[in-house]
N, C-alpha and C positions, 0 to 999 in steps of 0.2 A: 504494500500500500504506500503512495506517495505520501510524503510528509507533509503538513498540515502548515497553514502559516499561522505566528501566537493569535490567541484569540486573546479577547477579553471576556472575562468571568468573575466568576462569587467562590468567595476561601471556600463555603462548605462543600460547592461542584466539587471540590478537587480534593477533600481530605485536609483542611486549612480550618484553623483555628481563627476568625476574623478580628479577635480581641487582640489574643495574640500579633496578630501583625501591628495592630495600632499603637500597640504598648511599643514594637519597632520604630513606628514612624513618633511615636512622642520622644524619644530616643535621640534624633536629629534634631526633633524641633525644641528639645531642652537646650540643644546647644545653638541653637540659634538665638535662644533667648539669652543667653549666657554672652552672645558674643564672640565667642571660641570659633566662629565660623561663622560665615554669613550668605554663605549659600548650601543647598546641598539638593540632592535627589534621590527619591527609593525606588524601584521595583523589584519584585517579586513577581516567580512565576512557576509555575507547576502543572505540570502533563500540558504541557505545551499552551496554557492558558496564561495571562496576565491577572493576578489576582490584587496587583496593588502597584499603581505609578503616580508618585504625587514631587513634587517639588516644597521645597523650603525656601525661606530668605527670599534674597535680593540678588538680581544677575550681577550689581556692582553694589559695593560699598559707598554707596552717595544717595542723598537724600534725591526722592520719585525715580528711581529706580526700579526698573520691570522686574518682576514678581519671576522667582525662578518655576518654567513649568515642567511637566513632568520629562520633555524631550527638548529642554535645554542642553546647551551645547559647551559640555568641561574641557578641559585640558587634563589627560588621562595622565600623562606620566610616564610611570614604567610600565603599564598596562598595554604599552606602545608593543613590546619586546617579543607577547605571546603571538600579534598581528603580525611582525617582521618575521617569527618562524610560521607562521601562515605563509607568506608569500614564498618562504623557502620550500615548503610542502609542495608546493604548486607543480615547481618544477623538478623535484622529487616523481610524483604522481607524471609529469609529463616526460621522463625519461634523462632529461637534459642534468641532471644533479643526482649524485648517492651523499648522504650521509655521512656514509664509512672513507669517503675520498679527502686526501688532503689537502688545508685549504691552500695551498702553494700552485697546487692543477689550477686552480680557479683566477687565484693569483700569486704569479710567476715570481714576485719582488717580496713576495713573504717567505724569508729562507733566512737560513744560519742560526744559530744560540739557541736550537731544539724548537723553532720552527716547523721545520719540516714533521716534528711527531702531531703537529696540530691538525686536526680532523676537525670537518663540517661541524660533524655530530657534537664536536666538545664546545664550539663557538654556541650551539646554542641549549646548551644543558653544563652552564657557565666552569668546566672542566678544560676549558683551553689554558690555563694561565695567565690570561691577559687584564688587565687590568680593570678596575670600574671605570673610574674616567683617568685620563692621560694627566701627566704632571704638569703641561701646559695650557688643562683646560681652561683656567679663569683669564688667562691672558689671550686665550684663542676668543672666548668670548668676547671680552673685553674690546677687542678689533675688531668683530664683528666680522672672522673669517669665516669663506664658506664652509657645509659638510666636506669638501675634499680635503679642507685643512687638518678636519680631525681620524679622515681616512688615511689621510698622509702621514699623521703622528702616531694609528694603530698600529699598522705597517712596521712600522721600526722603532716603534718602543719593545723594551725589554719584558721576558715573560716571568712570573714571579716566582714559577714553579713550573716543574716537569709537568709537560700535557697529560691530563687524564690522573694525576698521582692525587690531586685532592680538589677540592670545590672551595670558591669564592666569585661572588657574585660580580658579576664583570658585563658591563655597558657596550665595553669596547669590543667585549666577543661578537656582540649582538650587531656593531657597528659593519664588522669584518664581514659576518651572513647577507648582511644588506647591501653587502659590494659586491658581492656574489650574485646576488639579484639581479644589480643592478646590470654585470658586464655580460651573467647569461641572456637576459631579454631585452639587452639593449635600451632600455627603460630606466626612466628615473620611479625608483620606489614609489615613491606618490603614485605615479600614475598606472603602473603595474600593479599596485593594490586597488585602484580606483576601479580599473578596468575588471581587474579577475578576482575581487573580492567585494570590495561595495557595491558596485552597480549588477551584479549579479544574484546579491540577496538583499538588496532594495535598501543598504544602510545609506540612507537619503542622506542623513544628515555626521555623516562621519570622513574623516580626510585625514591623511597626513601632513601635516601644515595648515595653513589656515584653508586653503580649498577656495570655496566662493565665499567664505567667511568673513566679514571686519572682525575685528577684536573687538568692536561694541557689540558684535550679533551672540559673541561667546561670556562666557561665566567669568568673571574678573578671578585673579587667581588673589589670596589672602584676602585679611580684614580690612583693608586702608588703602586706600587711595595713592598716598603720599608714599611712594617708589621711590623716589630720590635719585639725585641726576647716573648715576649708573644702571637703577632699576630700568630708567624708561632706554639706557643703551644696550646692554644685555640681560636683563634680568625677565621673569617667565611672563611677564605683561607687554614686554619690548616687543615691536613689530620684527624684529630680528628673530629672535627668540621663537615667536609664536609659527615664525614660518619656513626656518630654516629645513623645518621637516627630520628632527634625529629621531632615525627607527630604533632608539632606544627608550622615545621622551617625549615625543613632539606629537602624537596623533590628537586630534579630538573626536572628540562622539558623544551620546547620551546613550541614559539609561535604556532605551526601545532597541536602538542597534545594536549594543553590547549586547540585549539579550538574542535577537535573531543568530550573533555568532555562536555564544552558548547553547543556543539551542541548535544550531547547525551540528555543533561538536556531538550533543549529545543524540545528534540523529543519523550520527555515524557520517557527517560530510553533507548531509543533502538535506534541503530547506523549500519548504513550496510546491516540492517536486522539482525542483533543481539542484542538480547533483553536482557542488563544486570541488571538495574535498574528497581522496577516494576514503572508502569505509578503511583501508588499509593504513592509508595516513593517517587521518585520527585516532585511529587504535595506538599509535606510534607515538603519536603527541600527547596522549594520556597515558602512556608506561612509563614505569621509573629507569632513565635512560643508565642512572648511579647507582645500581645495585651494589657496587665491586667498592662503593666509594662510605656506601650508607650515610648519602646524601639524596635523599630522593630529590628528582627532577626531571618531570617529561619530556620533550621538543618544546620549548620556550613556556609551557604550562608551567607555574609551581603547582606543586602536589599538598597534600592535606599536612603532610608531617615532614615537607620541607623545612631545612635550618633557617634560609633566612624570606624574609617577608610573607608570613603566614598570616595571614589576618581573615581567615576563615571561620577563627571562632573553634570552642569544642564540641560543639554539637553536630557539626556536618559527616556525612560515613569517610569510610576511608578511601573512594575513589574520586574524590573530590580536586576539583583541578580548578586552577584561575591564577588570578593574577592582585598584586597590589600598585598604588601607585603615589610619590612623593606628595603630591598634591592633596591628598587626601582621598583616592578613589579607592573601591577595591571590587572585583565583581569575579562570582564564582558559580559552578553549576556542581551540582551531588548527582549524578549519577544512579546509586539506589534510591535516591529519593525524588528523581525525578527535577529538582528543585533548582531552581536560580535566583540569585542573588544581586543587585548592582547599586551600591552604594554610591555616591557619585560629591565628592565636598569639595569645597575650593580652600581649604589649611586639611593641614595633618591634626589632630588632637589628640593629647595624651596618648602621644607617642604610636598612635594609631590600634589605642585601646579601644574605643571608639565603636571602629570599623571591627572588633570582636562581637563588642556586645550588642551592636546592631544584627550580625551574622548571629549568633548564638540566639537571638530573638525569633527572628526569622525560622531559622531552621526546628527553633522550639514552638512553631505555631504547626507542626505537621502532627494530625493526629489520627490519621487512618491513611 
């Protein structure tokens, strides 16, 4: 049977506690009163239904400011990371990329100092060595040099550690698969996600970089206005910033499209009856790629009892996969429970405790 597109429905259609979820969204909106954040978004979804999408706050911190709605448009963050090994799946599933190849095949100039042991697969299950971000990053921002600047500095910076001998979360691995991308399809990432992953399962309103967006049509990122003369040069409100497009950081979207791809995932690759992803891929992008390392990590997914950026909460089963993000986002799907999750704030709070106890909310509203 073809797959179904999300509908909208009522918690108890689907085994959903409708109290329960509310005690979630009072959850945001305490901290919206609080201050601690001044925008944010929920939905919830389950057996492919929408049981709950509502918006909090203000798209910016400044007085008559539009009301944020449920398919307002964040700044995702790291959330970026899971979409860039999407794109790499692509061509996986299209024959032109393995995994198991290293990334020196792909790019010729990445060699010497244990290099060469660096595979596909470890750039995006953060097992390459490579760093989070380069030693030069605030000054590359600072100049407002293009992504090739920091292509250019991934390339030949030093790796921290033998490939594959141990896990730390690394931006720059994520950087190197999206140069891959970019020199197999000829395509700049944007637009090779635009084409084979947005416009294919209808996430209308999602882009790497700003898209057809202003930065007044998107969610202001923090509490204050007042950036300060480097914020408005490179910092995550800078028209710099917001467009440069780093498939480690740079995507936007909302709560509706995050969940289309979650639900894509959890329908094994294919949404609407369009089949993007093969069922083989996403089986792949939800395995723990670190068994050997007892660091779980799917293809760009984190996993339920990944080391770092877990903000799933305790309650979700144990095949739970998603992503978190610096800004304040985080958005996940369970698997046994059929269940999606997408948090969506513009600050991080308490330290992204938060985005626990909204998930733990959430996933505690499931009652049959």
């Amino acid at each position: 049977m073809a797959s179904e597109e999300l509908k909208n429905g009522q918690a108890a259609a689907v085994g959903m506690a409708a109290e329960q979820l509310e005690r979630a969204a009072g959850l945001l909106q305490a901290e919206i009163d609080k201050g601690s954040t001044s925008a944010a978004s929920l939905l919830v979804a389950r057996r492919n239904t929408v049981v709950l999408a509502r918006g909090f706050g203000q798209q910016r911190p400044e007085p008559g400011a539009a009301a944020v709605e449920p398919d307002s448009v964040f700044l995702l963050a790291s959330i970026t990371k899971p979409v860039t090994a999407c794109a790499a799946m692509l061509l996986v599933d299209q024959g032109q990329l393995s995994l198991g190849d290293q990334v020196s095949q792909y790019i010729p100039e990445y060699r010497g100092w244990e290099r060469d042991k660096v595979k596909v697969e470890n750039l995006l299950s953060h097992t390459s060595g490579m760093p989070d971000m380069l030693p030069q990053n605030i000054a590359l921002r600072r100049a407002n040099k293009p992504l090739s600047a920091f292509v250019e500095g991934a390339i030949h910076t030093a790796l921290r550690y033998e490939p594959n001998t141990d896990f730390s979360y690394q931006s720059k691995g994520i950087l190197l698969a999206a140069e891959i991308v970019e020199r197999l399809s000829g395509k700049r990432l944007r637009d090779f996600e635009e084409e084979q992953i947005f416009a294919p399962l209808g996430m209308s309103n999602s882009s790497l970089g700003l898209g057809r967006f202003a930065i007044e049509d998107t969610v202001w990122c923090g509490t204050s206005m007042d950036i300060g003369e480097e914020g408005q040069s490179w910092g995550a409100n800078s028209p710099y910033w917001r467009d440069i497009g780093c498939p480690w950081g740079g995507m936007h979207s909302t709560g509706p499209d995050l969940a289309i791809l979650l639900q894509t995932m959890l329908n094994g690759g294919e949404y609407a009856g369009k089949r993007v992803f093969s069922r083989a891929a996403v089986e792949a992008m939800r395995r723990n790629q670190n068994q050997h390392l007892s660091a779980p990590w799917g293809v760009g997914w984190a996993l339920r009892d990944s080391q770092v950026w877990n903000f799933f909460g305790e309650l979700v089963s144990e095949g739970t996969f998603g992503h978190v993000g610096a800004t304040g986002t985080v958005a996940w799907a369970d698997p046994e429970q059929e269940l999606i999750c997408v948090v969506l704030m513009n600050q991080m709070v308490e330290g992204g405790s938060v985005l626990r106890k909204v998930s733990n909310a959430v996933a505690a509203a499931v009652v049959e």
